[in-house]
N, C-alpha and C positions, 0 to 999 in steps of 0.2 A: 264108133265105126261099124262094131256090131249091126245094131239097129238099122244103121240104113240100108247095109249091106240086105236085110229081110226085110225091110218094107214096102220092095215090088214096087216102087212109086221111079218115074224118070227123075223127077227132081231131087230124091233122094240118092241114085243115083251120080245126078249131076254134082252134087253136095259132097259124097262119098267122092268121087275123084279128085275133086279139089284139095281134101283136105290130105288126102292120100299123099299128094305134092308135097304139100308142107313142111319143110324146113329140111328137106328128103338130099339124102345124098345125087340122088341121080339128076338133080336142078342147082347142085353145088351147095344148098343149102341157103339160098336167094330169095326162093318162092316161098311169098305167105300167103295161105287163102285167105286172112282177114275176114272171116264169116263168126257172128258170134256164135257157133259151134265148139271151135275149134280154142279149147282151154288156155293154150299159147299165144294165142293171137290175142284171145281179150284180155290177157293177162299184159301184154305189151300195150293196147289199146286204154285199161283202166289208168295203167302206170303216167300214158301221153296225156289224156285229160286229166288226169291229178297235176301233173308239172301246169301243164295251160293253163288250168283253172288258176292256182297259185299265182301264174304272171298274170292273167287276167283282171282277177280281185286283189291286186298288189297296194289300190291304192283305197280302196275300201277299209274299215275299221270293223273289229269282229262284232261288235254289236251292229253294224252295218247287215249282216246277211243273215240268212234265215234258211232252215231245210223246208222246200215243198214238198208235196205228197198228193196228188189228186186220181181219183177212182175216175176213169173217163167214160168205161161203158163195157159191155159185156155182151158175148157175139155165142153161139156155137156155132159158126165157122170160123175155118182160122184164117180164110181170104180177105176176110172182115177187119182182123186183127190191125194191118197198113190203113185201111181205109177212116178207121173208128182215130186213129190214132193224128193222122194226116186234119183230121177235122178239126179237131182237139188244137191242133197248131194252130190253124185256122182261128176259131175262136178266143184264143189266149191272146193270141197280136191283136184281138177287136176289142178284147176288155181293155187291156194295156193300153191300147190309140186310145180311145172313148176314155180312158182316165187322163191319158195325157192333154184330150181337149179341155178336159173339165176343170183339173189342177194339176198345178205349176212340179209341184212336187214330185211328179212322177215321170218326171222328165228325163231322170237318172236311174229308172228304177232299171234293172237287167234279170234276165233267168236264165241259166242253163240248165235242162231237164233233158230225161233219156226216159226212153220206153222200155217197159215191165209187163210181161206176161204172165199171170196165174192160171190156174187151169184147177178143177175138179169135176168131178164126177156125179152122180144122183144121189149115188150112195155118199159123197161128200156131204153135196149140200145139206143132208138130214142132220147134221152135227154141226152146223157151224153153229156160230152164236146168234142171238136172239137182234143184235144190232146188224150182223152181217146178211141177213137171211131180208130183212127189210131194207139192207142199201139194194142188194140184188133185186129184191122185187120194185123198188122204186125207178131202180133206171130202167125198167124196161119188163112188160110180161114175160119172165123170161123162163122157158117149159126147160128143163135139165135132161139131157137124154141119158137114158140108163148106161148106155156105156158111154158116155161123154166122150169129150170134154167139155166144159163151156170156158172159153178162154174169157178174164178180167183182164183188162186194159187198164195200166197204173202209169203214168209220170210220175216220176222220183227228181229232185237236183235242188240246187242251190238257187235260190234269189240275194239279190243286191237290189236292198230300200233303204237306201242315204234320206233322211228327214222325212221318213212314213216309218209310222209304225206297224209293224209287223201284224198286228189284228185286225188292221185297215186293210192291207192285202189280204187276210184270212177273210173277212166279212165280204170283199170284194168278188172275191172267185167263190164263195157258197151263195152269191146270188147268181153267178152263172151256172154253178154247179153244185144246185142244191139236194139234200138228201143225207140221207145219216151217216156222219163221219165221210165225206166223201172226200173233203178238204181236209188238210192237218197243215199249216203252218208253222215252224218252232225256231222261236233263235241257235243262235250257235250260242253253248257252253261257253263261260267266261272264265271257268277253269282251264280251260283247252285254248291252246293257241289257233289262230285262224287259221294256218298253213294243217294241222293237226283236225278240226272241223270239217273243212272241206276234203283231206284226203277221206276220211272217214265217210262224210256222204255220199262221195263220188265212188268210192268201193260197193256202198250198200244200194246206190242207184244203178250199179252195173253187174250187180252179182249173178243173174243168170243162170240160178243154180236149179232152176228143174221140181222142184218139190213142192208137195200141197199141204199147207200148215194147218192143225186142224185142232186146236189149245196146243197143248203142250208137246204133241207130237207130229211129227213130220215124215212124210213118206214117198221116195223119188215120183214123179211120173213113171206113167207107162213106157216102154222104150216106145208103143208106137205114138203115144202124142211128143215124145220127145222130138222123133223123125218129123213129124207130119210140120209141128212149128219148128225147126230149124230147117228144115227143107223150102217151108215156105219164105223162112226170112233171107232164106240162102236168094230165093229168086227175088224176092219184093225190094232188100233194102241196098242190094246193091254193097255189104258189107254191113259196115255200122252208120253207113252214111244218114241213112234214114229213120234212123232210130236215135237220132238227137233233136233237141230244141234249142235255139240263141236268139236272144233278143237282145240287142244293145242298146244302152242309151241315146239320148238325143241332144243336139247341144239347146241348148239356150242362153240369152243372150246376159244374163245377170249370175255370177253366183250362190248368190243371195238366196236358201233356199227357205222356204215355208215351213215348220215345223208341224206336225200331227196332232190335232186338239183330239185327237179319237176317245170315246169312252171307254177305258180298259175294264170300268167296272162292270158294263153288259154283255161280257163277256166271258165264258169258262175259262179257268184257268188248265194253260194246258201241258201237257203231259213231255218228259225228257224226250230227245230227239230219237228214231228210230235204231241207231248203231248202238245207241244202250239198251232202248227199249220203247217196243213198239205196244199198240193196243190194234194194230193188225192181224185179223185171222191166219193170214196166212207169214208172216213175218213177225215172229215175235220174240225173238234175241238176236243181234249180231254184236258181236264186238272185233271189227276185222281185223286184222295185222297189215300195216301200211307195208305196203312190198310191191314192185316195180316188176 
């Protein structure tokens, strides 16, 4: 509240009042701003799509779904941020259709996915890793301003691929979105229960926590690029509206489905899901606490 309180911006303003509302005696305690800002509200918001996701994929089996991860693209502006992200929908329902013309099997495939903003600095970029520093420069000539930010644009969430295998979806989206580590595909744990998988992705897809991971250590944002992207998400997504992905299956007329002759052996083996552990620059341990 700080922050926006001194950020001099109208929209951080208009931000600061809303949340000022917020669960406030003087509106009986009725009014939620619902802006991911506001720690209470996504705190209620993570809780909702964990229950959902749960009725959703109720009739899926855990080897059924899979955590996505894909790096979409990287702006310094943060106007940019809805727009880069909006595309990214775009193009994800074009792979998805274009498979589904192609084979039968992806008929039933679903994703639920949420958008993730990173952010560093000049002085960042000089440190990150020798893999991250060439996704950066591959998606895009991209000049780092000395006092940044350059905000990364991430989709995080859960897939459901009933008789596809999960490195057929990985090899799938690295040809739309190709570049180093841009993609991460991973099953869910088959020590973990399904209901226990998804709350856990769906926590570390919505965490919002503000920080620039950089090896082993981590260091908040600035309070002013904190303001500048939640102010703007304050005006752009309309809440959390617009900061989700869903795709649903299609029916088809057979149950009968196709299995995945996919080659598993052309392929790296890959790495535990990110709620264990990531090989993400800037996400590199969570273990959340399932909490509502």
């Amino acid at each position: 509240m700080e922050e926006l309180a001194y950020s001099g911006s109208a929209d951080a303003a208009a931000l600061r009042s809303r949340m000022t509302r917020c669960g406030g005696e003087e509106w009986n305690y009725q009014f939620s701003c619902r802006t991911p800002a506001c720690a209470t509200c996504r705190g209620r918001y993570i809780g909702r799509q964990r229950r959902a996701a749960i009725k959703r994929f109720a009739k899926h089996e855990n080897h059924d779904l899979a955590f996505a991860s894909i790096v979409i693209g990287a702006t310094d502006y943060v106007d940019e941020i809805g727009e880069t992200f909006m595309k990214f929908r775009k193009d994800l329902r074009n792979v998805v259709d274009a498979n589904r013309r192609q084979r039968r099997r992806w008929s039933n495939f679903e994703a639920l996915l949420w958008l993730e903003t990173d952010a560093l600095s000049g002085d960042d970029f000089v440190h990150l890793g020798s893999d991250k520093k060439a996704q950066l420069g591959e998606m895009a000539p991209l000049f780092v301003r000395d006092s940044g930010p350059v905000w990364v644009v991430t989709a995080h969430g859960v897939i459901a691929c009933p008789g596809i295998d999960y490195q057929e979806v990985a090899e799938d989206f690295r040809q739309r979105w190709p570049g180093t580590k841009r993609v991460d595909v991973r099953p869910f744990y088959d020590h973990q229960t399904k209901d226990q998988n998804l709350g856990y992705t769906i926590n570390y897809a919505l965490k919002h926590e503000c920080r620039t991971h950089l090896g082993q250590f981590a260091e908040p944002w600035p309070v002013g690029w904190m303001a500048e992207y939640y102010s703007y998400l304050h005006r752009w997504s309309r809440g959390f509206q617009s900061t989700r992905i869903s795709i649903s299956p299609v029916a088809i007329k057979s149950t009968n489905v196709i299995l995945s002759q996919y080659n598993k052996d052309e392929l790296e083996e890959r790495e535990p899901l990110p709620f264990i552990y990531s090989d993400s620059v800037f996400h590199t341990y969570y273990n959340w606490k399932d909490r509502t």
